[in-house]
PAKE-626116 format. One line per 2 residues: number of its first residue (from 1); their letters; for each residue x, y, z of N, C-alpha, C, O, CB. Coordinates in steps of 0.1 Angstrom, whole numbers, plus 5000, padded with zeros to 4 digits. Each point is the difference from the previous one (the first is absolute). Glycine has a CB too. Layout:
<pts>
NUM = A = X,Y,Z,X,Y,Z,X,Y,Z,X,Y,Z,X,Y,Z | ...
</pts>
This chain:
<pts>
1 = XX = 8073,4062,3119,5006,5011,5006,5002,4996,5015,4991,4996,5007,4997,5020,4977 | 5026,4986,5021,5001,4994,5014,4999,5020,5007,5005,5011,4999,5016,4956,4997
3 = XX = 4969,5024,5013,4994,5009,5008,5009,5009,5011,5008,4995,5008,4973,4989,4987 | 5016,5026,5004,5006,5010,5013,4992,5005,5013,4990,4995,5004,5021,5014,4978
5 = XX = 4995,5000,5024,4993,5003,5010,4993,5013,4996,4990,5005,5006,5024,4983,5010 | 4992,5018,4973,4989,5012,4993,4989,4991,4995,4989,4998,5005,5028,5021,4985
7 = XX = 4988,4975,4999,4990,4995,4996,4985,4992,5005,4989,5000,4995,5031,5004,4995 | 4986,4988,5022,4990,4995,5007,4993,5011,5007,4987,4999,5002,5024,4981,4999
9 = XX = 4996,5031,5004,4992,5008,5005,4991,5009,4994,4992,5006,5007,5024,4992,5006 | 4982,5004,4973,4994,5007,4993,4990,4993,5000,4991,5007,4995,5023,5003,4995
11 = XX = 4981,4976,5014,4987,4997,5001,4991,5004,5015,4989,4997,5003,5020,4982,4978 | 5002,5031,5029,4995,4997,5012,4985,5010,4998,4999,5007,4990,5028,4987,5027
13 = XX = 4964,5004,4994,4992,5013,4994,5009,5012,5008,5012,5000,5003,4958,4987,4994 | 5017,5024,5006,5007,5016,5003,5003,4999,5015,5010,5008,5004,4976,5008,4978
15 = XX = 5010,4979,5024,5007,4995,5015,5013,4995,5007,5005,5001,5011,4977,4996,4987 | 5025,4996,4986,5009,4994,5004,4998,4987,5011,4988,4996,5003,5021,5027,4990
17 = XX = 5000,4973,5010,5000,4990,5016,4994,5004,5005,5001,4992,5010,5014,5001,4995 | 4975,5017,5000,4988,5005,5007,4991,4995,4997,4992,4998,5010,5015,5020,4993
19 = XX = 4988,4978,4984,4991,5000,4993,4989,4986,5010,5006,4991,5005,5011,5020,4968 | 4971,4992,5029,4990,4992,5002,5003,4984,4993,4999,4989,5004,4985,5035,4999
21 = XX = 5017,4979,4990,5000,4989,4986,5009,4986,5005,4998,4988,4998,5004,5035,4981 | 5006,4982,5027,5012,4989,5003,5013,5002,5003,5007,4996,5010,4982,4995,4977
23 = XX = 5015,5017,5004,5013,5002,5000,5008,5001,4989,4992,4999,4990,5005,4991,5028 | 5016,5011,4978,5004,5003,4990,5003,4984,4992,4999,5001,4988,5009,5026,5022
25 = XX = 4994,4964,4994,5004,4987,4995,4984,4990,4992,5000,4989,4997,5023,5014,5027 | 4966,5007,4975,4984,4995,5002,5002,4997,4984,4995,4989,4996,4988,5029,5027
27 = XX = 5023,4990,4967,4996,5001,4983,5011,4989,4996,4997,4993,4991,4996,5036,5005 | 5019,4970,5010,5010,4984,4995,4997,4989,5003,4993,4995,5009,5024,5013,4993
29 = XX = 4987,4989,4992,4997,4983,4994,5012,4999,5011,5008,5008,5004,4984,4987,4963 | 5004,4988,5038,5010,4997,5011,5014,4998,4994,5011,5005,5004,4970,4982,5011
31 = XX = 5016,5006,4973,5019,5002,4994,5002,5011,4994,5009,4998,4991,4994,4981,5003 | 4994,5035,5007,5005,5009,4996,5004,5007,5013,5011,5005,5003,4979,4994,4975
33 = XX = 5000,5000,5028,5006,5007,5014,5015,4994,5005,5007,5009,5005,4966,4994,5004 | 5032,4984,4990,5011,4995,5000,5010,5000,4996,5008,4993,5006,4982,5003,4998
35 = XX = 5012,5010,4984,5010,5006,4994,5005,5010,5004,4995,5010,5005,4999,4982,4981 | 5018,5005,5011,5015,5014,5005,4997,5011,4994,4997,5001,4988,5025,4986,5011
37 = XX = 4977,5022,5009,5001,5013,4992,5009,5006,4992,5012,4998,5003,4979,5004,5012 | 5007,5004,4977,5015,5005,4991,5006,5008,5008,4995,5004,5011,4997,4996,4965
39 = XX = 5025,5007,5017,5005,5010,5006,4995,5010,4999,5002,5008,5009,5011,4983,4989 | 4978,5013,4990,4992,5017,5003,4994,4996,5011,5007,5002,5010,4986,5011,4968
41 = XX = 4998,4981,5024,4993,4999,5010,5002,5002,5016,4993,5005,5009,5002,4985,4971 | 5021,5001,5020,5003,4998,5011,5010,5014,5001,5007,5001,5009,4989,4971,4991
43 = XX = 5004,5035,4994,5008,5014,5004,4987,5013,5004,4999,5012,5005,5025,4980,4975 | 4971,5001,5015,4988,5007,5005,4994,4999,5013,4998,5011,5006,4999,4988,4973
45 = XX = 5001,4994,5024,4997,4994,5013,5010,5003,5012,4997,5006,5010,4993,4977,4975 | 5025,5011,5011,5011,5009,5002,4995,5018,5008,5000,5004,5012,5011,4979,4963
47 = XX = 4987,5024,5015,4995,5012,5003,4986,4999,5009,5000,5003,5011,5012,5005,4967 | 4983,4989,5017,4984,5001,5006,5004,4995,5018,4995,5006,5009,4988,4984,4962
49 = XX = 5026,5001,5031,5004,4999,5014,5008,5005,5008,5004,4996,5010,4989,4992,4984 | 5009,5024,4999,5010,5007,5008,4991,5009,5013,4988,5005,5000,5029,4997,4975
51 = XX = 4994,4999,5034,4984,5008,5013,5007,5008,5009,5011,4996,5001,4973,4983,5003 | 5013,5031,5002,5004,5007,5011,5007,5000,5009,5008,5008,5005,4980,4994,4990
53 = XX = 5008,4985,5009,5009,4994,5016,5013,4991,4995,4997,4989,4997,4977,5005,5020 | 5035,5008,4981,5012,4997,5003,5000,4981,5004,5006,4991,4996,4999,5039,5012
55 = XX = 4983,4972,5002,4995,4981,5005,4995,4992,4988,5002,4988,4997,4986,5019,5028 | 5004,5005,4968,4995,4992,4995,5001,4993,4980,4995,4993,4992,4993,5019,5033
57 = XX = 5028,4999,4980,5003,4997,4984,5014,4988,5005,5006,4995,4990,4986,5035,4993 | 5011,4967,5027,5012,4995,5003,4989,4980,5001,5006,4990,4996,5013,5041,5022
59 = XX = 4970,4970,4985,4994,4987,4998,4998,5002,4982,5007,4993,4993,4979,5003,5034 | 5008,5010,4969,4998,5000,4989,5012,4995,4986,4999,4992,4991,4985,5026,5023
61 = XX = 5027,4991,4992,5016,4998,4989,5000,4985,5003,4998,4992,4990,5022,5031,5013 | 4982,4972,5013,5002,4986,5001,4991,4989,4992,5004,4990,4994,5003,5019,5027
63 = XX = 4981,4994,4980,4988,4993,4988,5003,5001,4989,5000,4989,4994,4983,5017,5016 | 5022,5005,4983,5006,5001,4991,5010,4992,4993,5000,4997,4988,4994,5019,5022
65 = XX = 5015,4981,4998,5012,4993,5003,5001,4987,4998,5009,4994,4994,4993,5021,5018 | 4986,4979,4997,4997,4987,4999,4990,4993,4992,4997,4988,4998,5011,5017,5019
67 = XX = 4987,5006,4980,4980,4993,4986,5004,5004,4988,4998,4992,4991,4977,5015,5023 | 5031,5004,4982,4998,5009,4988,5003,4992,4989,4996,5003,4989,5010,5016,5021
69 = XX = 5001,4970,4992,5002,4991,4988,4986,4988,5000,4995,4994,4990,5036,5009,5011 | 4967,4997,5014,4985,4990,4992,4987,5004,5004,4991,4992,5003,5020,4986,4998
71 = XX = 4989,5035,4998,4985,5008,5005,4991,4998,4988,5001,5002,4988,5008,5019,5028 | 4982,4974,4991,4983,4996,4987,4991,5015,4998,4995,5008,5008,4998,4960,5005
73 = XX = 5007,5029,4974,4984,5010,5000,4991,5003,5014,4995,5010,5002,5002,4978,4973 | 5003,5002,5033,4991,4997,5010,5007,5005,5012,4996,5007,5009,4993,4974,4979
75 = XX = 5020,5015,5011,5008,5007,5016,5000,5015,5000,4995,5007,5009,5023,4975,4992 | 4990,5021,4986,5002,5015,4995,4987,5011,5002,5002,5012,5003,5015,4977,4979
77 = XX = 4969,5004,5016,4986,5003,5001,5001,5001,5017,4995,5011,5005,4993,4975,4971 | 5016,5007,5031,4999,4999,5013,5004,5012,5005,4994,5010,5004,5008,4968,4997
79 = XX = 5012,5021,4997,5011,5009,5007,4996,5017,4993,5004,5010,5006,5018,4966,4997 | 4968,5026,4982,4995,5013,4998,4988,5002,5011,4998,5011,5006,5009,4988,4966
81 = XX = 4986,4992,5031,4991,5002,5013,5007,5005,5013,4994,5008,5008,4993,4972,4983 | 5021,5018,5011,5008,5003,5012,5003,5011,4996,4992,5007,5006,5017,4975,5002
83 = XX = 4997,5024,4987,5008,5012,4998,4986,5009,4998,5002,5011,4993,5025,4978,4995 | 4964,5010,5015,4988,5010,4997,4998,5002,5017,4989,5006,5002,4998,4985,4971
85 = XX = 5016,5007,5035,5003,4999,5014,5007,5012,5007,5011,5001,4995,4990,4976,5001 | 4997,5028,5010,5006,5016,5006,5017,4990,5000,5003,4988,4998,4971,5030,5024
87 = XX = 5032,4992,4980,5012,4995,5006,5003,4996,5017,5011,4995,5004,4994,5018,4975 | 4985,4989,5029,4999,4998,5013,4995,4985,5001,5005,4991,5006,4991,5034,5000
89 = XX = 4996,4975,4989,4988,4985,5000,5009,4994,4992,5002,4989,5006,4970,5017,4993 | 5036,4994,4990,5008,4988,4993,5007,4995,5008,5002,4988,5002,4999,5020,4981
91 = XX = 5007,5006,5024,5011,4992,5015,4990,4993,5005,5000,4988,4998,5019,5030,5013 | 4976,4985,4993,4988,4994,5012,4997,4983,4994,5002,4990,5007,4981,5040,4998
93 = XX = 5015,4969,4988,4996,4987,4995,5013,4994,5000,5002,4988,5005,4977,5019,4980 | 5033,5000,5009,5012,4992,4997,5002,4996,5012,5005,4988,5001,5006,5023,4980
95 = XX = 4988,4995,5029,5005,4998,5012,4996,4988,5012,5006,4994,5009,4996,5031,4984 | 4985,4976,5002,4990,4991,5007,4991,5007,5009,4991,4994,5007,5024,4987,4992
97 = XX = 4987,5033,5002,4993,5005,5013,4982,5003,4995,4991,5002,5008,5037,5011,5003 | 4972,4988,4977,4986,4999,4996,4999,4992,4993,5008,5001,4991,4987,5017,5012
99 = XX = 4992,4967,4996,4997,4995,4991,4994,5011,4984,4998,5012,4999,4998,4968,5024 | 5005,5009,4967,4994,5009,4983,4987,5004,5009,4998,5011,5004,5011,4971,4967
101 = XX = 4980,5007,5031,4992,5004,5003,4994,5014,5011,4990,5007,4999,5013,4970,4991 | 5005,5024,5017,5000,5012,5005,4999,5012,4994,4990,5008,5001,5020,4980,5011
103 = XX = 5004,5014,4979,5003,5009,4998,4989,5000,4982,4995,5011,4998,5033,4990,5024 | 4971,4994,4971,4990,5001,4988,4993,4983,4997,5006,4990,4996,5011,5034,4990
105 = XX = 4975,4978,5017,4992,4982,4998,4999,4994,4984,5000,4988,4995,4981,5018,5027 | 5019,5006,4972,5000,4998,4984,5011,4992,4995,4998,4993,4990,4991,5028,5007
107 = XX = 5024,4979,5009,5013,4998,4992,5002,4989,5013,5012,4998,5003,5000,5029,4982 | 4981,4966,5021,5004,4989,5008,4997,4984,4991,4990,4993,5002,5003,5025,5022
109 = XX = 5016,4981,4969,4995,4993,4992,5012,4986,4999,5010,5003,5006,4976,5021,4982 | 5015,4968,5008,5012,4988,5002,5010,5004,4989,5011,5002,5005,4973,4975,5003
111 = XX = 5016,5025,4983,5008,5010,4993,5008,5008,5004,5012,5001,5000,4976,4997,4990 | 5003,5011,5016,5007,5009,5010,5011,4997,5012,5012,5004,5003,4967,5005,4991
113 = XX = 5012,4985,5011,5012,4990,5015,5007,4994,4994,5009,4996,5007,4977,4998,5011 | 5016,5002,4968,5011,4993,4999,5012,5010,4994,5012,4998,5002,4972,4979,4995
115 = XX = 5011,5033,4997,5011,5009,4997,5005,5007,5014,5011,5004,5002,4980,5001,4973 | 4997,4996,5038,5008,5004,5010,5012,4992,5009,5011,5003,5006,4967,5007,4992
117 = XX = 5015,4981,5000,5008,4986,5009,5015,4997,4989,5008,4991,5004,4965,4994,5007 | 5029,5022,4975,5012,5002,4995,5006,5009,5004,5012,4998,5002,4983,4995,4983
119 = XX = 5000,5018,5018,5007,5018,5002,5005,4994,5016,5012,5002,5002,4966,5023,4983 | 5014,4968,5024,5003,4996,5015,5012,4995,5002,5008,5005,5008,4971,4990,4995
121 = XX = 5023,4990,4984,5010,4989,5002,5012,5009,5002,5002,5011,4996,4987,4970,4990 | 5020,5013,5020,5020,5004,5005,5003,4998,4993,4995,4992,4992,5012,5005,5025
123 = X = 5006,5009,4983,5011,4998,4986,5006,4986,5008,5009,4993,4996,5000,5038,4993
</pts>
């Protein structure tokens, strides 16, 4: 069964990326976490990142734009960590004006910075 981002997530515990535990990437196997997500999945996600600020869906489409054909189980895990982020603090981070750690220490994770340092990169 090639793995999704539902499906990997159904092992997260009830915290989600909050969770004490680790994080949501803690229950995959390193080569499953590395696989492409399917299209349900990725339409889902799709949705799940949609946000308030106008800023912050205009980084987001662009991520979109440029990963959606090779986003991993593992990135996609990332970038659902983010999106659990007020919409103030997401700019904030996209922006650089607050480090992750600042703004939640839990989701400061290399996973994470690396889906940020995608949402960051210029067209």
């Amino acid at each position: 069964m090639t793995p999704t981002l539902s499906t990997a997530c159904e092992s997260l515990p009830p915290g989600g990326a909050h969770s004490p535990r680790g994080g949501p990437s803690e229950n995959l196997t390193p080569l499953a976490s590395e696989e492409l997500i399917d299209e349900r999945a990725l339409s889902k996600l799709r949705w799940r990142c949609r946000r308030g600020l106008l800023e912050n869906d205009l980084f987001i489409e662009r991520f979109f734009n440029r990963f959606s054909t090779t986003l991993t189980v593992r990135l996609a895990q990332a970038l659902g960590a983010l999106m659990e982020l007020s919409d103030n603090d997401l700019l904030d981070v996209q922006l650089a004006r607050k480090s992750l750690a600042q703004v939640d220490a839990q989701i400061d994770t290399d996973d994470v910075r690396e889906v940020l340092k995608m949402l960051r990169e210029p067209l």
